[in-house]
Each structure stands twice: as structure tokens, then as C-alpha cells.
C-alpha positions in Angstrom: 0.0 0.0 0.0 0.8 3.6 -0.7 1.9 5.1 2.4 0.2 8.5 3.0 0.5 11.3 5.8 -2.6 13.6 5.8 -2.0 16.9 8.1 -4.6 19.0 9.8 -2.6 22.3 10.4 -2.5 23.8 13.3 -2.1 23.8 16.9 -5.2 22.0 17.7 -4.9 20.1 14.5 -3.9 16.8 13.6 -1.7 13.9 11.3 -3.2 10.7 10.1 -1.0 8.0 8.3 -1.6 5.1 6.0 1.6 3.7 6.7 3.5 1.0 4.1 1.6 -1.6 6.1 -1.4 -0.9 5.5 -1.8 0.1 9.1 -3.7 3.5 10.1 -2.3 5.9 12.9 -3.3 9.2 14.3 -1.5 11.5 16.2 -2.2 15.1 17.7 -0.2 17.9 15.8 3.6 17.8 18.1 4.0 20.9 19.5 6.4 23.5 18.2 8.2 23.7 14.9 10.9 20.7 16.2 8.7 18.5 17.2 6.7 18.7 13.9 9.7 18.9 11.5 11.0 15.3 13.7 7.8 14.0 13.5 7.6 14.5 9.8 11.5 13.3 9.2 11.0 10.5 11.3 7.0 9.2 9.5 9.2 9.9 6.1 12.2 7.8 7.5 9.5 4.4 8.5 7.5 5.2 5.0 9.7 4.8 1.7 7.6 6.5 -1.3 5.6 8.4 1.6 2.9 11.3 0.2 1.2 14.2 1.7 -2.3 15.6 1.9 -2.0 19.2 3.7 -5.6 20.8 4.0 -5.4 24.1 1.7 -6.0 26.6 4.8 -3.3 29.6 6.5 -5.0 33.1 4.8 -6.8 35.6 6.5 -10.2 35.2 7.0 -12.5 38.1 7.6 -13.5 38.2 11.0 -10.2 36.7 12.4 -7.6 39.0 13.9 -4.8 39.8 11.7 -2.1 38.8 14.0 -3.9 34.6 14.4 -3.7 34.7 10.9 -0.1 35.7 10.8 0.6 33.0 13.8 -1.1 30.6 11.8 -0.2 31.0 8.0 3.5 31.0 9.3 2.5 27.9 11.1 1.0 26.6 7.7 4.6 27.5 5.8 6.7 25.7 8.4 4.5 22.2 8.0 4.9 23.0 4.0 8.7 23.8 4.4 9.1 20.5 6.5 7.3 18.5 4.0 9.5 19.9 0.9 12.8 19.6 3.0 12.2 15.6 3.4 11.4 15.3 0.0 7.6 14.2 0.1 5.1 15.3 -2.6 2.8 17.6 -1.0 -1.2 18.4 -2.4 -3.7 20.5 -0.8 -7.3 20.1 -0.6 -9.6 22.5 0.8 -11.9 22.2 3.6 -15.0 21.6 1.7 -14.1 19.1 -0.5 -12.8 16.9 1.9 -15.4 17.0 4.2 -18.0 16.4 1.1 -16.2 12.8 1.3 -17.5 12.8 4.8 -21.3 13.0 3.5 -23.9 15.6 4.8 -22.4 17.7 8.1 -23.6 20.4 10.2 -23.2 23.8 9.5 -22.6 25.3 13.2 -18.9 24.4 14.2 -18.9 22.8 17.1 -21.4 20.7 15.7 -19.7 19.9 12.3 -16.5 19.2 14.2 -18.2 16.5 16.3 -20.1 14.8 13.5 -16.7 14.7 12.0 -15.5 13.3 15.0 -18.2 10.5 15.2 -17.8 9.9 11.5 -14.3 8.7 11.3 -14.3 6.8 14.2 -16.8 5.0 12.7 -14.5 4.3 10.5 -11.3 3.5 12.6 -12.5 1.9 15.0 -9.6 1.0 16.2 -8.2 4.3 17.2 -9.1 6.7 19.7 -10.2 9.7 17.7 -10.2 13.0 19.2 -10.9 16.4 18.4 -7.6 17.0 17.2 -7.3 14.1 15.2 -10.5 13.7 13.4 -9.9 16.2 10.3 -6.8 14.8 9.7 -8.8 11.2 9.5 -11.2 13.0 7.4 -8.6 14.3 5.1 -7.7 10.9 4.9 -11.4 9.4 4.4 -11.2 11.9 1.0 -7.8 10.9 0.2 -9.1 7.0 0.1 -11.2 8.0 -2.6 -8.8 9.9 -5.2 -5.8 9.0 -6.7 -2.6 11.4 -5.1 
């Protein structure tokens, strides 16, 4: 099997891996740029022919304050710079055409994220999914479906 790394960005977000196995991991996003570039080398090191799925997010959004943008797009470049430094083909996909994979979800927030929640680990049952993990696993759920 193709191994593939999908990556919710952010702080609060997530990675989920189809590793050469087969086998499906999750793990919360590893705090601080170290931590995420290691985790990265390391997933590359275990995974010959390894591929990325990073969601297509890290611009300003009206209504968001200038300066959690800047956080977080610079958050966004430092996954995409750790992901081009090991050598792994990186796509993007946005936010609403993965979760489309996902079938019909709410449109309030907290509600969407838990149905997204629920969904995957449906899904994988055996992991536990979390909040921080399930749109990573939902990136993943899309990325089962197309060729990357």
C-alpha cells in the first residue's frame, strides 16, 4: 500500500497516516516547529515513497484577527517547508471538498466538528479519535477515494 501522511494544520490540529503496512495511525499535531519537522523526518524515514495531503487553509479570513492569521499562516509555511525539505510530494485540498467525502455535516462548528468526530471513528475503530485528530482522519477518508 501507498503510504500516505494527511495533516490538519494547526495547533489544535492533527496527522493521520496510511503507513507501508497498510496500518492507520493518528497522532495530535507535536507541539512547536521541532517537534513537527522530527515527526515529519521520522514518518518519512518508516514510509519509503511516503505522500502528503496538507488541508489548503493559513490566509486571512474576515473576522479573524490579523495577528492569528499571521501565527497561523506562518504555522502553515513551516509544516509545507518541513514537508518539501524531506522530499515528500505535498497536495492540498480544501476544507469543503474533503469534508464532502464525509457526507452531509452540520453547519454550526462545534457541531460539524463533532459529526466529524463520530464519522471517522466509525471508520477507525480502532483508534481513539479526538478532536484534534478527526480532520486529519477526514482528510484521509477523501484521500481514500482519489488518486494522489
Amino acid at each position: 500500500m501507498k503510504p500516505i501522511l494527511c495533516i490538519d494544520p494547526g495547533a489544535s490540529g492533527g496527522l493521520a497516516l496510511v503507513c507501508n503496512d497498510g496500518t492507520v495511525e493518528a497522532y495530535p499535531m507535536p507541539e512547536g516547529m521541532t517537534g513537527q519537522i522530527d515527526a515529519i523526518h521520522h514518518i518519512a524515514a518508516t514510509n519509503p515513497g511516503l505522500t502528503a495531503i496538507i488541508e489548503n487553509v493559513g490566509f486571512h479570513r474576515p473576522g479573524n484577527s490579523a495577528v492569528a492569521s499571521c501565527k497561523f499562516a506562518r504555522h502553515v509555511g513551516h509544516l509545507e517547508a518541513a514537508l518539501y525539505a524531506c522530499g515528500i510530494p505535498t497536495t492540498t485540498v480544501t476544507p469543503s471538498k474533503w469534508m464532502a467525502a464525509l457526507g452531509s455535516l452540520p453547519a454550526e462548528k462545534r457541531d460539524r466538528k463533532n459529526a466529524i468526530k463520530e464519522k471517522v471513528a466509525r471508520q477507525f475503530p480502532h483508534l481513539k479519535v479526538t478532536l484534534g485528530t478527526a480532520d486529519a482522519l477526514g482528510i484521509l477518508v477523501w484521500a481514500r477515494t482519489k488518486t494522489v
